[in-house]
Backbone as CSV, one residue per row, in Angstrom:
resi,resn,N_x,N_y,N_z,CA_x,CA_y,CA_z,C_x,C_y,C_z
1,UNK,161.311,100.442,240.774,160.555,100.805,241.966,159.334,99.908,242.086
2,UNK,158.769,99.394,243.193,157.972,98.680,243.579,157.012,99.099,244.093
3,UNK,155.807,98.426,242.950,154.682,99.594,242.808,153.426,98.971,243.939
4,UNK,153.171,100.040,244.604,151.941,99.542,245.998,150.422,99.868,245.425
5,UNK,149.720,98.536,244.942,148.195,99.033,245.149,147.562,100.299,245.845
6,UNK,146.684,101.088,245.145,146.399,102.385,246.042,144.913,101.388,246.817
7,UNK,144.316,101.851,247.813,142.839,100.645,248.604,142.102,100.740,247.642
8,UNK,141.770,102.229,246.552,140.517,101.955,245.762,141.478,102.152,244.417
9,UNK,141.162,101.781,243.478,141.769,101.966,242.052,140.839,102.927,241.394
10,UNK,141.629,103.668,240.741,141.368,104.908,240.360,141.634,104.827,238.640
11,UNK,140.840,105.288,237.680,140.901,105.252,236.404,141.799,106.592,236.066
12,UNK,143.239,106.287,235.368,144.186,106.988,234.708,144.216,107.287,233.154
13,UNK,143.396,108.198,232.485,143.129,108.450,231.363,144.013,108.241,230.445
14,UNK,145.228,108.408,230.674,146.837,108.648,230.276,147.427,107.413,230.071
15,UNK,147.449,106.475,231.079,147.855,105.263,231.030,147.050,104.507,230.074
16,UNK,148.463,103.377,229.473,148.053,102.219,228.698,148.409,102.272,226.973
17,UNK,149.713,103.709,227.205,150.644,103.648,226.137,149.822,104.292,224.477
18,UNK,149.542,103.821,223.591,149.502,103.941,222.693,147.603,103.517,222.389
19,UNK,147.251,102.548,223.345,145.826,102.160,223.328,145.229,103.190,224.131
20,UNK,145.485,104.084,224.885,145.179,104.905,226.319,143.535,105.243,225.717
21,UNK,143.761,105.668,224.459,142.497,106.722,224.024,141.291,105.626,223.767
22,UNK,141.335,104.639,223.924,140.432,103.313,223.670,139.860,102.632,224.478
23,UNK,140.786,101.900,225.767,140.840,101.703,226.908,140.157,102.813,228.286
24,UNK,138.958,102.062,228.800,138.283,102.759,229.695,137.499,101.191,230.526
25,UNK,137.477,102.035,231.679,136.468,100.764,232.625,135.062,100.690,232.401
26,UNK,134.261,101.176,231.750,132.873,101.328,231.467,132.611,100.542,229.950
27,UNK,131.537,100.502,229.953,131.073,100.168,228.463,129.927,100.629,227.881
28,UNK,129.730,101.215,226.922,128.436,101.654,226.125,129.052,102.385,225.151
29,UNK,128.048,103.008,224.484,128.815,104.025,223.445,128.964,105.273,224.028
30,UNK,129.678,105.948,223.053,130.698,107.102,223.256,130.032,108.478,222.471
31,UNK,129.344,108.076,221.609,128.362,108.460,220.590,127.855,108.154,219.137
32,UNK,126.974,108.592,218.883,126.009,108.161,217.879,126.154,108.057,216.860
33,UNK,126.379,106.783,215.881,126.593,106.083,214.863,125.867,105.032,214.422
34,UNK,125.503,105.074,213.292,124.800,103.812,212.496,125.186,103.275,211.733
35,UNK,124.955,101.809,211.892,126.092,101.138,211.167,126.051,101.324,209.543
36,UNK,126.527,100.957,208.573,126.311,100.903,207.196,125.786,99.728,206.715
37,UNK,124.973,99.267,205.873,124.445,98.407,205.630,124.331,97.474,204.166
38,UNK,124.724,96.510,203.542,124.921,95.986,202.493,124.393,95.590,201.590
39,UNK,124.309,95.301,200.639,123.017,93.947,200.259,123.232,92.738,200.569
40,UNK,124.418,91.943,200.564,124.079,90.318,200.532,123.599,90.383,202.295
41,UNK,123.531,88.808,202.739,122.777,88.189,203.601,124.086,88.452,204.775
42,UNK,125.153,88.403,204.943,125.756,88.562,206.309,126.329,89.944,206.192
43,UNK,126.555,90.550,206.973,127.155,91.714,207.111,128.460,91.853,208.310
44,UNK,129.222,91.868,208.030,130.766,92.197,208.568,131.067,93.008,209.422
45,UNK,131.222,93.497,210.639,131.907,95.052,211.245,133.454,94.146,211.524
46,UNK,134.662,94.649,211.394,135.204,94.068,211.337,136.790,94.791,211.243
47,UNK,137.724,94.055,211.672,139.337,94.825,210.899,140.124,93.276,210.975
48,UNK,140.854,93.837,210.104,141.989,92.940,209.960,142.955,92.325,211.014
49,UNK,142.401,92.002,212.235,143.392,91.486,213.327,143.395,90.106,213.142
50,UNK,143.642,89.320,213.772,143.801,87.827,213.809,142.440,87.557,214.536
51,UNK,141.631,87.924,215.451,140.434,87.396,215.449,139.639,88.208,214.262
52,UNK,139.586,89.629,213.401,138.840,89.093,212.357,138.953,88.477,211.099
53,UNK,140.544,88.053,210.924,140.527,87.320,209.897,140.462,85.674,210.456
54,UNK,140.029,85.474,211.285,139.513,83.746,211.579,137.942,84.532,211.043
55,UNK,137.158,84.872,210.959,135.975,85.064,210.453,135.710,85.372,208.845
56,UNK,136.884,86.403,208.241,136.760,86.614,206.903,137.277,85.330,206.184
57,UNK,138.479,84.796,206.752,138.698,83.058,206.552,137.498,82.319,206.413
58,UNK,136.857,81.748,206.904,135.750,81.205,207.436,134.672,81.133,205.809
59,UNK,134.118,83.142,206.095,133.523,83.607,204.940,134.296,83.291,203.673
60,UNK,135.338,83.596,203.033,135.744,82.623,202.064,135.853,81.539,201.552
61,UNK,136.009,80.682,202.921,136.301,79.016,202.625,135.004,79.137,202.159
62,UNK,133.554,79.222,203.048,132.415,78.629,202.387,131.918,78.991,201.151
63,UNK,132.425,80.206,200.854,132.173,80.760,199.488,132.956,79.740,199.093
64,UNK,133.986,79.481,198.845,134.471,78.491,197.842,134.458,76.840,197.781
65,UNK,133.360,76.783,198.955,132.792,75.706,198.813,131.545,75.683,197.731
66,UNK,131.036,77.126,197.334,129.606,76.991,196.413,128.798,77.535,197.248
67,UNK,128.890,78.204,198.479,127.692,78.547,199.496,127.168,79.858,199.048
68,UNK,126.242,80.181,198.137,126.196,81.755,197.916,125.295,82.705,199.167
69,UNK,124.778,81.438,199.822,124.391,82.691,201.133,125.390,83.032,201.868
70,UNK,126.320,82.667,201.213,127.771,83.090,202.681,128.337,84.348,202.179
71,UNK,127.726,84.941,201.165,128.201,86.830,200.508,127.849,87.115,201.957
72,UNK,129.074,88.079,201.793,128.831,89.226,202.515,129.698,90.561,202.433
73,UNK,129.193,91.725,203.041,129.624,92.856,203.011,130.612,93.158,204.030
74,UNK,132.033,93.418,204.112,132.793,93.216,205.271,133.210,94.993,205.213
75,UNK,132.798,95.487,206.655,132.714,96.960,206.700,134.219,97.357,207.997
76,UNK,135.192,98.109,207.431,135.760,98.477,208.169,135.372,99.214,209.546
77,UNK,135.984,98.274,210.934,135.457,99.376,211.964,137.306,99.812,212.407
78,UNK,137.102,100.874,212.249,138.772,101.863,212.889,138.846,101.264,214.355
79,UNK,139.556,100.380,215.144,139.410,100.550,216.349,140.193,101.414,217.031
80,UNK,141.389,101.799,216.272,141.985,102.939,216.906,141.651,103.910,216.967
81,UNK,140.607,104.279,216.144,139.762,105.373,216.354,138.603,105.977,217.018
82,UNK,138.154,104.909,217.806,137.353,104.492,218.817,135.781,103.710,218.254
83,UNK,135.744,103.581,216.946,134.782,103.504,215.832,133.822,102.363,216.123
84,UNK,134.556,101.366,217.566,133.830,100.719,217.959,133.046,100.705,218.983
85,UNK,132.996,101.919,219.646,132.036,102.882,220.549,130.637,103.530,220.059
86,UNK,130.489,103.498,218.561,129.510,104.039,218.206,127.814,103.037,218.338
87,UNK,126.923,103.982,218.770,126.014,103.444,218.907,125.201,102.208,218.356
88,UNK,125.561,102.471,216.988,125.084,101.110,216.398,126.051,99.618,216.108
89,UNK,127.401,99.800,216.692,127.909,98.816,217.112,128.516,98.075,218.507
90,UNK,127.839,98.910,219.335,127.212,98.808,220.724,125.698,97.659,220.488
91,UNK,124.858,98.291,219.852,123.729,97.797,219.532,124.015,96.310,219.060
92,UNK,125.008,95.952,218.387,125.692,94.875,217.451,126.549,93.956,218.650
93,UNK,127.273,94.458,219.119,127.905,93.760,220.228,128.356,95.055,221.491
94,UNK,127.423,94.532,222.454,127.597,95.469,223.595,129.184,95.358,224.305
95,UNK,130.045,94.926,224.191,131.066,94.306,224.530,132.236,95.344,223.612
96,UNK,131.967,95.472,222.616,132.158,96.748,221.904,134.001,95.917,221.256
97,UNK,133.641,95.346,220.878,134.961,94.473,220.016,134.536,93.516,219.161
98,UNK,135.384,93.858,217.988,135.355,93.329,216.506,135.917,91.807,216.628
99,UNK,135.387,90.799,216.104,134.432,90.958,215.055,133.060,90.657,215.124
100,UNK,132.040,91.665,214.700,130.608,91.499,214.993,130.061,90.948,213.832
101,UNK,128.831,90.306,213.408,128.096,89.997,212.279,127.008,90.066,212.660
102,UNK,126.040,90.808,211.857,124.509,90.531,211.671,124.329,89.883,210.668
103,UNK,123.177,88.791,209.999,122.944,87.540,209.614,121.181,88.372,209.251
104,UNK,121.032,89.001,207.771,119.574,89.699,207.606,118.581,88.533,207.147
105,UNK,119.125,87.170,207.115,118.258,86.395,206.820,117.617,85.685,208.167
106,UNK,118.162,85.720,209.010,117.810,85.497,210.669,117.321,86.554,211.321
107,UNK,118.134,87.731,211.183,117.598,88.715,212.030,118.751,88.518,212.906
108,UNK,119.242,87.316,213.468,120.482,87.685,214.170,121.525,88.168,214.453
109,UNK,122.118,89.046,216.063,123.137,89.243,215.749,124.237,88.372,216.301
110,UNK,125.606,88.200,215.723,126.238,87.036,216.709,127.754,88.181,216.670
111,UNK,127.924,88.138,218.063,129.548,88.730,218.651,130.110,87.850,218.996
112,UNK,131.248,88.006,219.102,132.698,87.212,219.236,133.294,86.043,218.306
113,UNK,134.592,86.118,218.012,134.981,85.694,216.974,134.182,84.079,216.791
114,UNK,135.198,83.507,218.157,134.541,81.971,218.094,133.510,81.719,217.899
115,UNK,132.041,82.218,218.681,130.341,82.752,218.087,130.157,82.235,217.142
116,UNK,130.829,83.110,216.136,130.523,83.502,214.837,131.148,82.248,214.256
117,UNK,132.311,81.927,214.522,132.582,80.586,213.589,131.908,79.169,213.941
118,UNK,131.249,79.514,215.114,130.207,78.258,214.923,129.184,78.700,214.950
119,UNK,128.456,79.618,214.514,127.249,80.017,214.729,127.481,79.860,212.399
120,UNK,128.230,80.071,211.790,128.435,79.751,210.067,128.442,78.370,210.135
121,UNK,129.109,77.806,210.813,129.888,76.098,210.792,127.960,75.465,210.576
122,UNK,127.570,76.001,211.190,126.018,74.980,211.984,125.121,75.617,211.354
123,UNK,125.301,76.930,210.550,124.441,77.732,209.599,124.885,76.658,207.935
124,UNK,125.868,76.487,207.853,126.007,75.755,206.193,125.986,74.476,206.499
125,UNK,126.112,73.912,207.841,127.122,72.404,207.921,127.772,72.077,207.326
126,UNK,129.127,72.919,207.379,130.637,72.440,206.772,131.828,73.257,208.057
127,UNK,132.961,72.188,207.780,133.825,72.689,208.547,133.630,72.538,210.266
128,UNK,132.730,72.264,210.444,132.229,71.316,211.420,132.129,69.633,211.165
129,UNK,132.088,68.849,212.177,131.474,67.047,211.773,130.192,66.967,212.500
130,UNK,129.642,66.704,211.952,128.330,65.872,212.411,128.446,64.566,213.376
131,UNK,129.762,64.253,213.436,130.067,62.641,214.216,130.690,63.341,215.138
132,UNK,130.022,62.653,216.766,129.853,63.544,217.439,131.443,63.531,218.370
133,UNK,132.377,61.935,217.862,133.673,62.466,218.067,134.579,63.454,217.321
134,UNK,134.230,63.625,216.260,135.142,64.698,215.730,134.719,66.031,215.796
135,UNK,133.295,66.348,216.099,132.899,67.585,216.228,133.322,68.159,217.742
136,UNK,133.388,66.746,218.652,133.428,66.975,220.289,135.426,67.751,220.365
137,UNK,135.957,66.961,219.022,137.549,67.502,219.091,138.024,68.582,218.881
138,UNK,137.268,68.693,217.613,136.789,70.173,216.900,136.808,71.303,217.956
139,UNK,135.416,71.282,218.794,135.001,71.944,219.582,136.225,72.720,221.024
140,UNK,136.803,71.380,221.158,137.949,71.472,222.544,139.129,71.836,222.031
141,UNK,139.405,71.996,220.375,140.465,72.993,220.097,140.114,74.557,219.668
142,UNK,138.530,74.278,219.513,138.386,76.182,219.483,138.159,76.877,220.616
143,UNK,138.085,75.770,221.238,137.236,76.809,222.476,139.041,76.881,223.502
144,UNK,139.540,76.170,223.239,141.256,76.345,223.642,141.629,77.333,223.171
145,UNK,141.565,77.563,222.082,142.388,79.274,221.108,141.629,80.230,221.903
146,UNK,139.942,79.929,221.915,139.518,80.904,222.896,139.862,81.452,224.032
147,UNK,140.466,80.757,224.918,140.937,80.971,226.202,142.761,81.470,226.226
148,UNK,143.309,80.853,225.050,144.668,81.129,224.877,144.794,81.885,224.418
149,UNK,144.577,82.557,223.786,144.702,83.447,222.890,144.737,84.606,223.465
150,UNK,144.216,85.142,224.330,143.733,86.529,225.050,146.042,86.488,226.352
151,UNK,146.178,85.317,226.282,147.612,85.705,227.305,148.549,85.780,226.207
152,UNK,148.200,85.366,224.604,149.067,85.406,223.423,149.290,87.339,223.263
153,UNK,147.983,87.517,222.955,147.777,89.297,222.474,147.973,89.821,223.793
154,UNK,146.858,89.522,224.241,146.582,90.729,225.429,148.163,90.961,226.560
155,UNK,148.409,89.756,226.818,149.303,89.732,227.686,150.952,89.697,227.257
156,UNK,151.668,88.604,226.380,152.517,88.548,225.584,152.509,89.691,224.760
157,UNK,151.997,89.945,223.763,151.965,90.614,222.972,152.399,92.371,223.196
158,UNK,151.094,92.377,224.759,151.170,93.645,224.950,152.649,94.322,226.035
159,UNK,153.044,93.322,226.632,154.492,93.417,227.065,155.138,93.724,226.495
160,UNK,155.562,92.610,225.301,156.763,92.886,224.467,156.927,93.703,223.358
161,UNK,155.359,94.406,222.676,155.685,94.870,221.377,154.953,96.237,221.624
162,UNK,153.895,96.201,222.536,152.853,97.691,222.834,152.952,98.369,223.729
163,UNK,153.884,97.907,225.282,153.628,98.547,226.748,154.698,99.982,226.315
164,UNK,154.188,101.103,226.801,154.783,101.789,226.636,156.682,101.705,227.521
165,UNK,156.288,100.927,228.600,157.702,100.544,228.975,157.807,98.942,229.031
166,UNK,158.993,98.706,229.378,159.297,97.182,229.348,160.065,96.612,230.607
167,UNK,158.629,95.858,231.251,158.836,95.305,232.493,159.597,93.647,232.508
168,UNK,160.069,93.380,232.839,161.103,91.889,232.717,159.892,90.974,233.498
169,UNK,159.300,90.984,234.488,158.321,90.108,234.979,157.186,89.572,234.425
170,UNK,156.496,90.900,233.835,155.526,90.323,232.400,155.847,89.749,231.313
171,UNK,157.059,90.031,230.955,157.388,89.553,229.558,157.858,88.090,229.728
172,UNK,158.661,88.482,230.611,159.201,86.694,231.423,157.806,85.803,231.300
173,UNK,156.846,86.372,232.249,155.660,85.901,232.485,154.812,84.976,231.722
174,UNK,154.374,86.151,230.689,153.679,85.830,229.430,154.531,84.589,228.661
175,UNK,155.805,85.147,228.332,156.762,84.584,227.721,156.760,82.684,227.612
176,UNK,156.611,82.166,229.133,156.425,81.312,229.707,155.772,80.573,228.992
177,UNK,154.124,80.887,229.187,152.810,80.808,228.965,152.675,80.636,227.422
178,UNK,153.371,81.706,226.844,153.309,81.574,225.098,153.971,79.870,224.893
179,UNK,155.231,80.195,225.205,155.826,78.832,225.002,155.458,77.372,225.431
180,UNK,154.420,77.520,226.293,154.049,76.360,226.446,152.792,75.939,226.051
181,UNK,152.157,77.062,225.428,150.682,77.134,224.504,151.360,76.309,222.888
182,UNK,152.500,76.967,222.829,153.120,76.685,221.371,153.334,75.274,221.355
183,UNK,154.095,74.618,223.028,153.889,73.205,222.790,152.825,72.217,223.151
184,UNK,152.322,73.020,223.387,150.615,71.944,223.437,149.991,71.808,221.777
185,UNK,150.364,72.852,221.273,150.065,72.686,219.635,150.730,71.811,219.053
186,UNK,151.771,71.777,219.315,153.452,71.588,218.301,153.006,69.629,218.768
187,UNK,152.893,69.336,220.013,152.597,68.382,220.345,151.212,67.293,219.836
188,UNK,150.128,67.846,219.863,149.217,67.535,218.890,149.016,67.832,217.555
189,UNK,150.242,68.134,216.895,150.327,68.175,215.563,151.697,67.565,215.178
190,UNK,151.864,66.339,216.105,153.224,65.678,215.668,152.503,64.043,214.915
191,UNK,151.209,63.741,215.197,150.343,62.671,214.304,149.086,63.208,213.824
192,UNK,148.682,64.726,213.391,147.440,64.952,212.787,147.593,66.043,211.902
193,UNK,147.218,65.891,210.466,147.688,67.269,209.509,146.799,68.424,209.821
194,UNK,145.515,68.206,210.630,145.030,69.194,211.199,144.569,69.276,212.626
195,UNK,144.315,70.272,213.343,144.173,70.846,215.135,143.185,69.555,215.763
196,UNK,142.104,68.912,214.581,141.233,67.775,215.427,141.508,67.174,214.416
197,UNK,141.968,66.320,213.608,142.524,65.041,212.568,143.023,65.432,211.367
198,UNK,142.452,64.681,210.753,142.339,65.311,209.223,141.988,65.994,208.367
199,UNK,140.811,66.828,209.115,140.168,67.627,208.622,140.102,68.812,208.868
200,UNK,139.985,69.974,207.890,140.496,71.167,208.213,139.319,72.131,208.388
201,UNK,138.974,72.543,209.693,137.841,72.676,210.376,137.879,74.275,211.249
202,UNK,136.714,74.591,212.083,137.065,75.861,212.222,137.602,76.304,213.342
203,UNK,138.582,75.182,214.035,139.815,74.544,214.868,140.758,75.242,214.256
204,UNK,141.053,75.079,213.222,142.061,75.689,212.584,142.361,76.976,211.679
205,UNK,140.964,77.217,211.511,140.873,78.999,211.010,140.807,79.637,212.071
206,UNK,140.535,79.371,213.405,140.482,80.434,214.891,141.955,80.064,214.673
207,UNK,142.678,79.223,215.111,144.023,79.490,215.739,145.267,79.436,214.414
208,UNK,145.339,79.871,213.276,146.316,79.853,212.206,146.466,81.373,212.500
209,UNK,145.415,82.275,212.776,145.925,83.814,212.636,146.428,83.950,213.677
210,UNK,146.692,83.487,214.610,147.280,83.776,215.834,148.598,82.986,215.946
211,UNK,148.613,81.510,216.396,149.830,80.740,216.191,150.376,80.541,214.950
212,UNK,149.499,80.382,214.052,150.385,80.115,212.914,151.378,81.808,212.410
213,UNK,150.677,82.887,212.283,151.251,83.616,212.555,152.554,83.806,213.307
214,UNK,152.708,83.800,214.413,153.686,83.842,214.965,154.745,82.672,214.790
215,UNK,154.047,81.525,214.310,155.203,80.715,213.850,155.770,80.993,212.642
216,UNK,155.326,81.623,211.784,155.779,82.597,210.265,156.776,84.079,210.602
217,UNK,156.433,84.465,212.041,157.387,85.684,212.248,156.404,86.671,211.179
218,UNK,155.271,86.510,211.746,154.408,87.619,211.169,153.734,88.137,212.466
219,UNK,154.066,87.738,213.506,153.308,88.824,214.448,154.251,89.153,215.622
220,UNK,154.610,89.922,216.131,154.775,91.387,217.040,156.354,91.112,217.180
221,UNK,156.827,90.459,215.523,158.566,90.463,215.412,159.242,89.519,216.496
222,UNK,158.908,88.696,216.845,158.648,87.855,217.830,159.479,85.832,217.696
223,UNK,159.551,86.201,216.710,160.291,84.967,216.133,161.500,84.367,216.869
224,UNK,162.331,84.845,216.645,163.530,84.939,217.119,163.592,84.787,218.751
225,UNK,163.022,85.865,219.192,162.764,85.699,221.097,161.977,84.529,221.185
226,UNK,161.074,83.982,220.647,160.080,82.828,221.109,160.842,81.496,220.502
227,UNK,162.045,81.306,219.715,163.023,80.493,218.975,161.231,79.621,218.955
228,UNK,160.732,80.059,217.863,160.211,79.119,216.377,160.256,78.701,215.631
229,UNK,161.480,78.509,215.434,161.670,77.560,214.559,161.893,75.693,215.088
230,UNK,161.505,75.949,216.476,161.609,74.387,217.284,160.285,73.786,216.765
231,UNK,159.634,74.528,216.748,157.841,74.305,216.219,157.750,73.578,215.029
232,UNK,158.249,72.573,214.693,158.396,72.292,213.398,156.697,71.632,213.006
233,UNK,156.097,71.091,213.830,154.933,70.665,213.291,154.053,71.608,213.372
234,UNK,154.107,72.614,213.900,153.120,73.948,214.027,153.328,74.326,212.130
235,UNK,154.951,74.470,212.550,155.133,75.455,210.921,154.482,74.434,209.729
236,UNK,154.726,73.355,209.974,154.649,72.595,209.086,152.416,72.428,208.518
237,UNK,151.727,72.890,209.664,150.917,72.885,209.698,150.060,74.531,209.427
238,UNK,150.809,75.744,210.085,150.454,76.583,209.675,150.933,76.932,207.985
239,UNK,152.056,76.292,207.350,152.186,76.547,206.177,151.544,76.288,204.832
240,UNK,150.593,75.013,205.491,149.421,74.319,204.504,148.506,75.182,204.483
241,UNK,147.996,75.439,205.610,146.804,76.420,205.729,146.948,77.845,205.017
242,UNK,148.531,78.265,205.212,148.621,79.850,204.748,148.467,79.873,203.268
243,UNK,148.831,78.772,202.466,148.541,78.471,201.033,146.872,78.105,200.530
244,UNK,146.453,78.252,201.156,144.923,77.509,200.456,144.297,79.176,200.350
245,UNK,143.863,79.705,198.949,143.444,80.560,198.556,142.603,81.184,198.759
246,UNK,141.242,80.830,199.625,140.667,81.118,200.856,141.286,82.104,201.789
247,UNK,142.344,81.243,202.054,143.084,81.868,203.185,143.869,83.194,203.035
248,UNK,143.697,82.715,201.819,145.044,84.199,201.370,143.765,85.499,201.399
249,UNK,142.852,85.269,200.782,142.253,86.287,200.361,141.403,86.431,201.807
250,UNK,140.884,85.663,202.289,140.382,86.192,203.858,141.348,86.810,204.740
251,UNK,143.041,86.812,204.338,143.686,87.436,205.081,143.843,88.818,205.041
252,UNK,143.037,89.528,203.758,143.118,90.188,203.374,142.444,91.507,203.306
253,UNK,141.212,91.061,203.891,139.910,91.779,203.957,139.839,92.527,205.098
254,UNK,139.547,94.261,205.425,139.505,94.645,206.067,140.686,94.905,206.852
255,UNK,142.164,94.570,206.814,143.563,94.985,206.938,144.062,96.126,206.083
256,UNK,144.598,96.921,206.967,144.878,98.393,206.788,146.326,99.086,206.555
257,UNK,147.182,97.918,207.021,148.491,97.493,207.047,149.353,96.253,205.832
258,UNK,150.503,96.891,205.415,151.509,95.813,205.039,151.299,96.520,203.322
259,UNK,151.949,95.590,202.835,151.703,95.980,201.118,150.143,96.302,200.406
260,UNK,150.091,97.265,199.575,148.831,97.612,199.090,148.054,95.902,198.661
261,UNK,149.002,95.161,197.936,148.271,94.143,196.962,147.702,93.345,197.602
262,UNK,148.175,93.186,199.242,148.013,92.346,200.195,146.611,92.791,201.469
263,UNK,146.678,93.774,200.867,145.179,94.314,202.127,144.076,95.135,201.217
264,UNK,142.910,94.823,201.459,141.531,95.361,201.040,140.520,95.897,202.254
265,UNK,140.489,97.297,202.682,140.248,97.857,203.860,138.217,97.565,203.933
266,UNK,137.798,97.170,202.865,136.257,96.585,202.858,136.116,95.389,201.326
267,UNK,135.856,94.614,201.942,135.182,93.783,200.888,133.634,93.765,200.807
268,UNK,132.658,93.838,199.645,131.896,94.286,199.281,131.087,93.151,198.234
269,UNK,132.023,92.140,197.215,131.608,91.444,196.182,133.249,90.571,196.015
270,UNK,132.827,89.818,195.538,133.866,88.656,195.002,135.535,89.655,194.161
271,UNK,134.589,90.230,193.577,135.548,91.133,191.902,136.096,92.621,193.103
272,UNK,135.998,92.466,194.453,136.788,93.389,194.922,138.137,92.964,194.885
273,UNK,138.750,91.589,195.074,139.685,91.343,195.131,140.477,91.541,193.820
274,UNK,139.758,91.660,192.652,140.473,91.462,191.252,140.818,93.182,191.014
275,UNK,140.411,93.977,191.510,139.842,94.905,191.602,141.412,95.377,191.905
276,UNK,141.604,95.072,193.250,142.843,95.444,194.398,143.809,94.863,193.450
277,UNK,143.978,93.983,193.239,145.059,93.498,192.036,145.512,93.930,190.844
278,UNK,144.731,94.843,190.403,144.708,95.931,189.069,145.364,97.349,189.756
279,UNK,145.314,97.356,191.141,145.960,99.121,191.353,146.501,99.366,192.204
């Protein structure tokens, strides 16, 4: 049936499947909460999705570069539970979506994933270039995941794996759009082992949880319908990255899902991870 715009749009509490209880047209909080607070210098609100593990990524690599101001306390926020409505992460990011960081040695707060990975990149100077062609390349592949990324989840994603029904025009739609995001990657990674050259930058921790993901058949079962395995320089590129130990353990932090050994719902100190590995 062919659905007619009503003249004014009207907010349906009910609608929007499985997210319904989350999803609203307004923004502020819902009620009163304060955030929890850590000792080291950055502090985390955060879950395990693919935009916050491009940030707990991030926080690892520089730790294992030697950076000890890059501790931090990574605090589970429930978003299915609405946990990101509460007042003091309203206060944190009015926008009211993970992943947020406050920074107690600045006083700053910085929202949104990308933000945050250059707001660390230009806080340590690493993982960024200082030469202002490779930083300028850098820059035009994160701020690309930025913009792509939202028709990957929001739109793809939410068609094929979350809508409570399944419309052939969106999925077609999206479908499209995915596949030709996949070859704009697949394509600039047929002469460079990483998203801006050679260097593995924070180009490539924004977009590995998202594309590389899905080129692994780790996100929304999706493999097979999107035939990824044509992607050979994607895979070939998300598979370097999924191995570097950083990566593993930033994939890890604040994920609530999949095997126990493989998710840590707060990281807190280094020896949490050894910790999760003992039980």
């Amino acid at each position: 049936m062919t659905y007619s715009p009503p003249k004014v749009w009207t907010w349906d509490t009910e609608n929007g499947g499985q997210f319904s209880s989350i999803n609203r047209p307004i923004s502020g909080a819902t009620h009163e909460k304060e955030l929890p607070i850590g000792k080291h210098p950055l502090q985390l609100y955060s879950k395990g999705t693919p935009n916050g593990v491009k940030v707990t990524v991030m926080l690892e690599e520089l730790l294992a570069k030697g950076e000890p101001g890059a501790e931090y306390d990574a605090w589970l926020i429930e978003i299915g539970d609405g946990t990101q409505f509460g007042s003091g992460f309203v206060g944190l990011n009015p926008n009211s979506k993970i992943p947020a960081l406050m920074d107690k040695s600045t006083g700053l707060r910085v929202f949104e994933s990308g933000a945050i990975l250059l707001y660390l990149a230009e806080k340590f100077n690493l993982f960024l270039s200082k030469d202002i062609s490779e930083r300028t390349e850098t820059l035009n592949w994160l701020f690309w995941l930025q913009g792509s990324a939202p028709y990957l989840g929001g739109g793809f994603g939410h068609f094929y794996a979350y809508a409570p029904e399944k419309f052939e025009y969106p999925i077609n739609r999206f479908t499209m759009e995915v596949k030709r995001q996949l070859d704009v990657l697949d394509k600039n990674l047929e002469d460079r082992r990483f998203l801006a050259g050679n260097h593995y930058s924070i180009a490539d921790m924004a977009t590995a949880p998202w594309y590389g993901a899905l080129v692994k058949g780790l996100q929304y079962n999706a493999g097979e319908f999107l035939d990824v395995e044509v992607y050979k320089n994607i895979k070939r590129w998300a598979d370097e990255i999924y191995e570097r130990p950083a990566y593993k353990r930033g994939q890890m932090v604040n994920r609530t899902k999949g095997p126990p050994l493989e998710r840590l719902s707060e990281r807190h100190n280094a020896q949490d991870f050894d910790f999760n590995s003992k039980n």
